[in-house]
SENU-940201 format. One record per residue (C-alpha): residue in one letter; x negated, y, z negated. Coordinates in steps of 0.2 Angstrom, whole numbers, plus 5000, padded with zeros to 4 digits. Layout:
N
AXYZ/...
This chain:
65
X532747445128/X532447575142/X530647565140/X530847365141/X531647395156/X530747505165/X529247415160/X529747265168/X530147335183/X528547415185/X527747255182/X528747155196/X528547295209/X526347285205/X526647095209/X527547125223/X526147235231/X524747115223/X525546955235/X525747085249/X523747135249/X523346935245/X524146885260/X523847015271/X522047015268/X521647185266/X520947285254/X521847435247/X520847585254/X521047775256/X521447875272/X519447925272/X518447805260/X518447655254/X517747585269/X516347475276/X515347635280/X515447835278/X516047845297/X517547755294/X518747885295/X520447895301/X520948085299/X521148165313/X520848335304/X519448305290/X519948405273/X518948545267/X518248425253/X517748285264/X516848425277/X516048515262/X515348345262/X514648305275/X513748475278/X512848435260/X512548275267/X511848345282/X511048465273/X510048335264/X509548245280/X508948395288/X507648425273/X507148275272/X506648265290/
């Protein structure tokens, strides 16, 4: 029954956030991707992942050029 339950509420709160992102017209992204383009980012302080990144991205650039 706890399972029912807690299923259920799951389920209403996903609907909830489902009519929240239909009528507010926009798409569930990430703080750093998810975005039109790579230089859509918000962070003011880039994590180490993301600047590891870009550097093999730059990287990449610079040999091909």
């Amino acid at each position: 029954m706890t399972f029912l339950m807690t299923f259920g509420v799951m389920l209403v709160v996903i609907a909830i956030m489902a009519v929240g992102v239909i009528f507010g017209r926009k798409a569930i992204k990430g703080s750093c991707g998810g975005g039109k383009s790579e230089a859509e980012c918000v962070c003011i302080e880039k994590c180490d992942k993301r600047k590891k990144y870009d550097a093999q991205k730059a990287a990449q650039i610079s040999s091909q050029a």
